[in-house]
N, C-alpha and C positions, 0 to 999 in steps of 0.2 A: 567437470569444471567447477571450481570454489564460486560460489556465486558472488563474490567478494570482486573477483576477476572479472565479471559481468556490469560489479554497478561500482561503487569507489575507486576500486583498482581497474578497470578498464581500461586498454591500452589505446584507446581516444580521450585523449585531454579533454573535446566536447563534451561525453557522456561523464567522465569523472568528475567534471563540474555543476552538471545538470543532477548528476545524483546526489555529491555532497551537497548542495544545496538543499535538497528536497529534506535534509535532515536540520539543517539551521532552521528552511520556514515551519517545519513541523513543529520545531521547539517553543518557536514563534507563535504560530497559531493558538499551541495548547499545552504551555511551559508547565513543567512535574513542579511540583511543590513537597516539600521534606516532608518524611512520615506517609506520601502517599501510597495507596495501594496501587500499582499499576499492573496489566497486561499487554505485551506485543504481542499482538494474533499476527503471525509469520515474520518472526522474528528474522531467519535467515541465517546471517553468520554473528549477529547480538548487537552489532554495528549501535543499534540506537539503544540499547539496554545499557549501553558502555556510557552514552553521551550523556542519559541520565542519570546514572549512578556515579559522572563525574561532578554532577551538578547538586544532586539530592543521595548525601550520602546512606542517609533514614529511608528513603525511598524501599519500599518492596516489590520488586519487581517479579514478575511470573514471565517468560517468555516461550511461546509457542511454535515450534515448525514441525511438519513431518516430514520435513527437508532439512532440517538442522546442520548445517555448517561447522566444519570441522574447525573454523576464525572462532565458534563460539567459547568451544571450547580456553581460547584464551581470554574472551573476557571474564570467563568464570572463572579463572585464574588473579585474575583481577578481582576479584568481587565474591567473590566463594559462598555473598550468602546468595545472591539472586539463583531461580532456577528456571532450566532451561527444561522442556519436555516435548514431547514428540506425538502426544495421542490426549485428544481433548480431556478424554475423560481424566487425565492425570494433571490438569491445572486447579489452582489449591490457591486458596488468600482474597479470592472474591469474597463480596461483592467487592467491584473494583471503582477506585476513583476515578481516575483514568484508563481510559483502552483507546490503543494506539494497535491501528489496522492500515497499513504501508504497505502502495505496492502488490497486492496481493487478492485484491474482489476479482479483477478485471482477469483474472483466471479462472472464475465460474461463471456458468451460466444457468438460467432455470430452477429448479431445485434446489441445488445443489448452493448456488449462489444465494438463495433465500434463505435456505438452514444456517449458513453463515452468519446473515446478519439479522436472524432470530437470535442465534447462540452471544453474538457479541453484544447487542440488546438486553439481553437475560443477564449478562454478566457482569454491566455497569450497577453501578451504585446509584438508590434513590437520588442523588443531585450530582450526580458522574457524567463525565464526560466523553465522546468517543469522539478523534480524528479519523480521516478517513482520508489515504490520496488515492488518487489511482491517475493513471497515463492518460492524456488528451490523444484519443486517436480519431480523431475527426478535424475536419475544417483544412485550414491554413498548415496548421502546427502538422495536422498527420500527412499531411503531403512532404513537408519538409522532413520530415523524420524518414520516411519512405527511402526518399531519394539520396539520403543520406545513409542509411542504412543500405540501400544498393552499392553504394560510391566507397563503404568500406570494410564491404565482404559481411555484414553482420545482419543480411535480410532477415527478415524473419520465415520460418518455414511456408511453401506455398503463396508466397506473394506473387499476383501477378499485376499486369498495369491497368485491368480489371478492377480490382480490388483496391488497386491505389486512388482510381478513379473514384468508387463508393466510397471507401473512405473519406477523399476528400469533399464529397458534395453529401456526405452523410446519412447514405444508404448504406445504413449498419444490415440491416435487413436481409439484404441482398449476400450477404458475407457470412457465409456457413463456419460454423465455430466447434465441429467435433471434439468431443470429451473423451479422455483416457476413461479406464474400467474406473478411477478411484474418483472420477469429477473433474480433474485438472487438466485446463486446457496452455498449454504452453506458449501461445503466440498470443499476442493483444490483436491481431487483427480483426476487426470487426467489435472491437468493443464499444460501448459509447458511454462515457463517462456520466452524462444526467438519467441514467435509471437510477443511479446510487440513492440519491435525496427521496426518489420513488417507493422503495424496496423501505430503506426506514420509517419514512410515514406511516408504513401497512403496522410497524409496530408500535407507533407513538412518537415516535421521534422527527424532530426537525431543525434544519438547519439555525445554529445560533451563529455562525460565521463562515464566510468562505477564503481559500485564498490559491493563489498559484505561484508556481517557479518555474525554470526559475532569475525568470525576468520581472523584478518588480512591477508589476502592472496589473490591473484588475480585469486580466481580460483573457479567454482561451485561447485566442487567436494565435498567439505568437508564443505561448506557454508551452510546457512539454506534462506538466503534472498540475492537477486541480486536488486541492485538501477542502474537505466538509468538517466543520466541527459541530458533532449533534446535541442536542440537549432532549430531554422529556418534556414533550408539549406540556404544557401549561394545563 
C-alpha cells in the first residue's frame, strides 16, 4: 500500500485533513528559506520535499526513506535536482540548515530510537534547525483516535481495549512495542510523545518552540500530532 493512500490520500476525509495539515503547521513552525540546505529524515512518498521546493526554489534538499515511495519518484520529476536516498550513509549536502523529521521517531524504541536522534543531531548545522512531529497517542486525543480507528476498520495491529485503556490514562509502560529485525516498529501503540524533548537534551538540544494540529490550540488534549522545534542549547 503507497503510503500516500495511508496519510493525504486516505480514503477518510478525517485523516486526509488531519494529515494535510500537519504539513501547513510544519511549514509554519520552521518555514525553509531560499538557498537553504535541508533534510527530510523519512521522507515517504516526498509529499513535503515538493511543498518546499515549491516554495524555496534554491532550496537543497536531501530526502531520506528506506521505505521510499514510488509518489516520490514524481516529485523528482518535478524537481530533478532534489535527491531522494534509501541508506543513511548515502545522504550528502550537510551540514544541514534545516532537518525536518515527520511522522517517523514514534516508530523506534530504545536504541534504536536514540541512534536516530544522535544521527539527526550530528547532521544540523552549527545554528540549524530540526522539527520534529510525532502522533499524540496518549490522553483524550488517543482514546479518540482508538475508537475511531475501530469504527473504520483501520485499527492498528493488536489493539485491545486494554491498551486503549493505557493509552488513555497514559501507561505507555504497560504497552509492549516489539521491534521488526531492522528496529521498525509499525503501530504507534504505546508511544508517548514527551520522551522526544528527553532523548535531544542527552545531545544538547532543546526545545525553542512547540506546536500541534491539527486544531489550532496549544494543547494535546484534543490534537492528533505535537511538532518540537529544537535548537542547540545555548
Amino acid at each position: 500500500m503507497a503510503y500516500s493512500s495511508m496519510t493525504i490520500g486516505n480514503t477518510s476525509s478525517i485523516k486526509r485533513w488531519s494529515h494535510n495539515s500537519r504539513f501547513t503547521k510544519a511549514l509554519g513552525v520552521m518555514p525553509p528559506a531560499q538557498n537553504d540546505r535541508i533534510l527530510d529524515f523519512g521522507t515517504g512518498d516526498g509529499h513535503l520535499v515538493g511543498l518546499i521546493k515549491e516554495r524555496c526554489a534554491s532550496a537543497t534538499i536531501c530526502g531520506f526513506d528506506p521505505h521510499l515511495d514510488a509518489m516520490a519518484n514524481e516529485v523528482k520529476q518535478r524537481f530533478p535536482d532534489v535527491r531522494f536516498v534509501r541508506e543513511r550513509d548515502s545522504i550528502v549536502g550537510g551540514p544541514f540548515d534545516k532537518v525536518y523529521c515527520l511522522e517517523t521517531l514514534e516508530h523506534f524504541v530504545g536504541p534504536p530510537l536514540m541512534d536516530i536522534v544522535t544521527f539527526l543531531t550530528q547532521q544540523t548545522a552549527p545554528n540549524g534547525r530540526i522539527l520534529v512531529s510525532v502522533p499524540i497517542e496518549i490522553g483524550l486525543s488517543s482514546l479518540m483516535k482508538n475508537l475511531f480507528r475501530m469504527a473504520a476498520g483501520q485499527r492498528h495491529r493488536g489493539t485491545t481495549w486494554k491498551i486503549v485503556w493505557d493509552s488513555f490514562v497514559g501507561n505507555t509502560a504497560a504497552i509492549a512495542r516489539p521491534p521488526s529485525e531492522t528496529g521498525w516498529i509499525s503501530s504507534h501503540l504505546g508511544f508517548d510523545f514527551r520522551i522526544i524533548p528527553v532523548l535531544f537534551a542527552k545531545c544538547g538540544f532543546e526545545v525553542e518552540s512547540m506546536g500541534y494540529s491539527p486544531i489550532p490550540l496549544p494543547t494535546h488534549v484534543i490534537n492528533s500530532q505535537v511538532f518540537f522545534r529544537f535548537a542547540r542549547k545555548a
